[in-house]
C-alpha positions as CSV (number, residue, x, y, z in Angstrom):
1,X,-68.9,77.8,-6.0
2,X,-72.4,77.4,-7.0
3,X,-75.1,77.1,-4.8
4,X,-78.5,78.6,-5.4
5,X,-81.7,77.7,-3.6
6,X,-82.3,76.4,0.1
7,X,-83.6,73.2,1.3
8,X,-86.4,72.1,3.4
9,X,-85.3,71.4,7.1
10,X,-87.8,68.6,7.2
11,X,-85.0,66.4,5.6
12,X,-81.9,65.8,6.5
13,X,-78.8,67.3,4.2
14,X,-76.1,64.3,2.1
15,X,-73.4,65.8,0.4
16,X,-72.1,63.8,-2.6
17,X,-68.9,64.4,-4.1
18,X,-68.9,63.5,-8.0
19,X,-72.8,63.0,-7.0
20,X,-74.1,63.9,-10.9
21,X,-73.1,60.8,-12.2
22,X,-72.0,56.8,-12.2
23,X,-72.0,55.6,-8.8
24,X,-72.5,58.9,-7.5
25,X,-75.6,59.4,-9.0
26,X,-76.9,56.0,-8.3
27,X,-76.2,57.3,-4.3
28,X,-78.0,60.2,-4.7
29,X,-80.9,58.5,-6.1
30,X,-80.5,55.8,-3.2
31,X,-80.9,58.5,-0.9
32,X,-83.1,60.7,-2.1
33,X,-85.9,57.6,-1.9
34,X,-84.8,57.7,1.7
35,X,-85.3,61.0,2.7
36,X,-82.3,63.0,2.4
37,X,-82.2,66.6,0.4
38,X,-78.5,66.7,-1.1
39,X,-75.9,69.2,-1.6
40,X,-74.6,67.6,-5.0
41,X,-70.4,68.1,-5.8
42,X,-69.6,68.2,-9.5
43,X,-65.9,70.1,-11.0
44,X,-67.3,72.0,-12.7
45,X,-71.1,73.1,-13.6
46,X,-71.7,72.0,-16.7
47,X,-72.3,68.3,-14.9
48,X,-75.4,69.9,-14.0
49,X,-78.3,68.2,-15.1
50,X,-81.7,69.9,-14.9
51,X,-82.8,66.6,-15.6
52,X,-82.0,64.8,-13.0
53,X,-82.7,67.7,-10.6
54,X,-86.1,67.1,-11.4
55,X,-85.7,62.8,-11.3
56,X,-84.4,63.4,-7.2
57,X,-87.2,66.6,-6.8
58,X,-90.1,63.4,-8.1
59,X,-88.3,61.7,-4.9
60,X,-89.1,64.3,-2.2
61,X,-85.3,65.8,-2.5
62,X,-84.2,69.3,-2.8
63,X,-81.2,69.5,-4.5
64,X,-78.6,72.0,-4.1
65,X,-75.2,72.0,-6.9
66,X,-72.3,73.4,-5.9
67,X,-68.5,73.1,-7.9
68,X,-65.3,72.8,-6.6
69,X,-61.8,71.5,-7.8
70,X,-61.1,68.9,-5.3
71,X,-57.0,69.4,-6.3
72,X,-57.6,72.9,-4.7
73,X,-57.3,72.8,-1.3
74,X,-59.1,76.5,-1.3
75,X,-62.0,75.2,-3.5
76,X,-62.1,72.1,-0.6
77,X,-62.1,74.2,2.6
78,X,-65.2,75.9,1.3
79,X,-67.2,72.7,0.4
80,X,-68.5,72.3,3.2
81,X,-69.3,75.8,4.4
82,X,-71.1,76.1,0.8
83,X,-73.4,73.2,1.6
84,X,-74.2,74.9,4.9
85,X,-74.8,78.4,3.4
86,X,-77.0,77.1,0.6
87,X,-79.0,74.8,2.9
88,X,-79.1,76.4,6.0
89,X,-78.1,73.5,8.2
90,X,-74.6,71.3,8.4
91,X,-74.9,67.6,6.4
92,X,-75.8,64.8,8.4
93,X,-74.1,62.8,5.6
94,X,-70.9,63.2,3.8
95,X,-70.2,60.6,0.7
96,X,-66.9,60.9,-0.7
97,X,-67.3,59.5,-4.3
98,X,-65.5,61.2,-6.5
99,X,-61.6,60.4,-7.2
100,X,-59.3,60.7,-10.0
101,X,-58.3,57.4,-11.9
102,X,-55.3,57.4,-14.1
103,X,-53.1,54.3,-15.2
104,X,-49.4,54.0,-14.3
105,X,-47.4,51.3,-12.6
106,X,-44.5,50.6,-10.2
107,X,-41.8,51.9,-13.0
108,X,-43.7,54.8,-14.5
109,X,-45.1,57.0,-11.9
110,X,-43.6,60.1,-11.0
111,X,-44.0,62.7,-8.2
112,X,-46.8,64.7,-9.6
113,X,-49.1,61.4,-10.3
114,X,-48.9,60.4,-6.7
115,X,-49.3,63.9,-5.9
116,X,-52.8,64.5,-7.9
117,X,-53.9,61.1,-6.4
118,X,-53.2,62.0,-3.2
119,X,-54.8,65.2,-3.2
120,X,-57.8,63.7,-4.7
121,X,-58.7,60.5,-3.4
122,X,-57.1,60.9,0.1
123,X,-56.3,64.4,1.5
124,X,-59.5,65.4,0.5
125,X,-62.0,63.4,1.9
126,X,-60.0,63.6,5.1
127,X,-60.3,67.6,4.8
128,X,-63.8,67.5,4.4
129,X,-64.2,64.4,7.1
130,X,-62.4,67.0,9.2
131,X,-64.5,70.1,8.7
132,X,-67.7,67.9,8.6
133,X,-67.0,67.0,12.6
134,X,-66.0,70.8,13.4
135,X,-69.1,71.7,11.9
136,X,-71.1,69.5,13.5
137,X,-69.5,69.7,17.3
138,X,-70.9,73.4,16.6
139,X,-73.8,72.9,15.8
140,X,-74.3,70.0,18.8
141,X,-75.6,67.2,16.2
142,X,-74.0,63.9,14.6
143,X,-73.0,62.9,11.3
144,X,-71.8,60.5,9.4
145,X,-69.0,60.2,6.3
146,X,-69.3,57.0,3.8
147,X,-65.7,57.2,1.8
148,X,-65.7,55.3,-1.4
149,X,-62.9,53.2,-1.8
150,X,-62.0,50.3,-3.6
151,X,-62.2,46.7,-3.1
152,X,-58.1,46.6,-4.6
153,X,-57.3,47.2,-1.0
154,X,-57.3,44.0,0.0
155,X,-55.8,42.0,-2.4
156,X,-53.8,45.0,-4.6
157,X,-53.0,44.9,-8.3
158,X,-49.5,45.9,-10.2
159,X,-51.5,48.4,-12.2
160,X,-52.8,52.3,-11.6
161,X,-50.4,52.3,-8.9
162,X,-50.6,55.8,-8.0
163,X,-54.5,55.8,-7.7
164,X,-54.2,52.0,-5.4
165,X,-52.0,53.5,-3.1
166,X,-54.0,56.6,-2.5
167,X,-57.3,54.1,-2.4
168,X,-55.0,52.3,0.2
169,X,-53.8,55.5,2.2
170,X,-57.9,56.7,2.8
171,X,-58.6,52.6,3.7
172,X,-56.4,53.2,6.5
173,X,-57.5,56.0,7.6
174,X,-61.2,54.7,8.8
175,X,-61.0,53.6,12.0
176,X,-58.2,55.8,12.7
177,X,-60.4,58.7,11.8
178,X,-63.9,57.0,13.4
179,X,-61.5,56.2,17.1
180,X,-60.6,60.1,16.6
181,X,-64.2,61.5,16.0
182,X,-66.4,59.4,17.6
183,X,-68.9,60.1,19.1
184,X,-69.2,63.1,17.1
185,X,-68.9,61.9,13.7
186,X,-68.9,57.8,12.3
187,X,-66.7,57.2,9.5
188,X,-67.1,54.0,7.6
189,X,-66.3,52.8,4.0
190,X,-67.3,51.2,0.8
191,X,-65.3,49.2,-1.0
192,X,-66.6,48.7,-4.6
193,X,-65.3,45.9,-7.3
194,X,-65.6,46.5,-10.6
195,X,-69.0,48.1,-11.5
196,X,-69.3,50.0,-14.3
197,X,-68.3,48.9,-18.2
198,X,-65.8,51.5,-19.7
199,X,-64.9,51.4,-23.4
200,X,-62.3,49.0,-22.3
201,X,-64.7,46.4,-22.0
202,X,-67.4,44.6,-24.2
203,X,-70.0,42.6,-23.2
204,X,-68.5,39.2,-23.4
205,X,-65.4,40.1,-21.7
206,X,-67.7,41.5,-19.3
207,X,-69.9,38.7,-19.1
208,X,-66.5,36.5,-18.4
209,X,-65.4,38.9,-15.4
210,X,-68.4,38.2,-13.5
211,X,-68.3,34.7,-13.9
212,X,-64.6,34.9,-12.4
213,X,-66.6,36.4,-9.0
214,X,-67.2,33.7,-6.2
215,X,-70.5,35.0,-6.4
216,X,-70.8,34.8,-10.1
217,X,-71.8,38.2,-10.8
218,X,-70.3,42.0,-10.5
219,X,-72.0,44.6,-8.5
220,X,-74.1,47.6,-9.8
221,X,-74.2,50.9,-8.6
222,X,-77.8,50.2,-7.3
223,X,-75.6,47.9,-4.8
224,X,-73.2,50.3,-4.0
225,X,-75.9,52.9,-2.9
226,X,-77.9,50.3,-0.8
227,X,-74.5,49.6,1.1
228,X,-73.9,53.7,1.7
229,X,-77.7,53.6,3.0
230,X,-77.1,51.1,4.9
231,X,-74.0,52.5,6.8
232,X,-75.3,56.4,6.9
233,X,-78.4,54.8,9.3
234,X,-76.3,51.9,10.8
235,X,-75.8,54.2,14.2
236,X,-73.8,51.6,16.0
237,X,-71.6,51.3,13.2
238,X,-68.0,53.1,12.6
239,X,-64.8,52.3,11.5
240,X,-65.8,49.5,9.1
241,X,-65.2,48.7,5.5
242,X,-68.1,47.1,3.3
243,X,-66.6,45.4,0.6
244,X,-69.5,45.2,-2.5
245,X,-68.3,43.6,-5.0
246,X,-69.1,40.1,-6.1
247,X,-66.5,39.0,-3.2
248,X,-63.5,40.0,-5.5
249,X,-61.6,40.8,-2.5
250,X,-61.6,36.6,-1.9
251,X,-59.6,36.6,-4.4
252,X,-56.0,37.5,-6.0
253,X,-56.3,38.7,-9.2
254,X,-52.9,39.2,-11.2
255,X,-53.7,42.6,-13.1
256,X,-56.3,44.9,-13.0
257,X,-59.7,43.6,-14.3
258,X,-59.6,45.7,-17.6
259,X,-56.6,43.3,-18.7
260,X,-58.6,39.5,-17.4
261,X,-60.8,37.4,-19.5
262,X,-59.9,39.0,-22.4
């Protein structure tokens, strides 16, 4: 773990898993304007970027890195007690951005694929959800945990079959989890569509894909952080899902998007 430096206690503490870059980083930007000092998850520390410590320190934020291998459940039970240490005071927020992505269908995945998605995208956002609320029932104060899902939930796809049912498992798991820890800690979601180009895409295919969205566009992470805002301050709110994302989850699309409007 990596976690040098303490914050100011004028702010309150979001930690950000994968929060150095994509989505992630578009949160922590999101939230930095807002007020919040973060406590910023990478695997390892050469995500780090000096450069953007000093973009979110021209916001207000103090910024606090810290490593872990979110496979490991060691490295994840001492997450959040890094976060503390380095801070001095428990998160008010938990985001739970970053997840592992790997492509395999019904007749190709195999034990240890569902295994590393599992780990990844479900156990450990539940493990940190879970130490999150012990922390704060010690410390007599509220939270709240944003989990990023995907918008697949709804209307699932044939392909990355391991990562959509693991995306599937934590979707469950909200308002189970916000009935169990209320009024402790809220847990909510946010269901993204597709966002971000890869070097699957070019532009016109990408152009295409948003024009296949009943709203006639695709998200951006800008979007994606305005809907975790939203839900970290929406104190009435738990056990939701915010589906951002063009309203792909209206439809039924037959494969993932990488293999449409080609």
């Amino acid at each position: 773990m990596t976690a040098p430096g303490a914050l100011a206690e004028a702010r309150p503490l979001a930690l950000i898993t994968g929060g150095w870059r994509r989505i992630g980083a578009a949160i922590a930007r999101r939230l930095a304007g807002a007020g919040y000092d973060l406590a910023l998850h990478a695997h390892h520390a050469e995500s780090f970027d000096t450069q953007f410590v000093a973009e979110l320190g021209a916001l207000g934020a103090a910024v606090v890195p810290l490593t872990a291998d979110l496979a490991c459940q060691e490295d994840v039970e001492a997450l959040i007690p890094a976060a503390i240490a380095a801070s001095g005071g428990v998160p008010a927020l938990l985001v739970n951005c970053a997840s592992v992505f790997r492509d395999d269908c019904a007749q190709t995945f195999d034990a240890a694929a569902l295994d590393l998605h599992f780990r990844v995208n479900c156990h450990t956002p539940l493990l940190l959800t879970r130490d999150l609320a012990r922390a704060l029932a010690t410390s007599g104060s509220e939270g709240a945990v944003v989990h990023i899902i995907d918008q697949r939930v709804r209307n699932p796809v044939p392909d990355q079959i391991s990562y959509t049912l693991s995306k599937q498992a934590l979707h469950a798991s909200v308002r189970t989890m916000a009935r169990s820890l209320a009024p402790t800690l809220r847990v909510n979601a946010v269901a993204p569509g597709l966002t971000l180009p890869t070097d699957d895409y070019d532009a016109a295919q990408w152009d295409r894909l948003g024009a296949l969205m009943p709203l006639d566009r695709l998200p951006v992470p800008e979007d994606i952080a305005d809907a975790v805002l939203h839900l970290a301050q929406a104190r009435a709110t738990t056990g939701e899902t915010l589906f951002v994302d063009g309203g792909a989850h209206l439809e039924s699309f037959a494969r993932d998007f990488v293999y449409l409007a080609r």
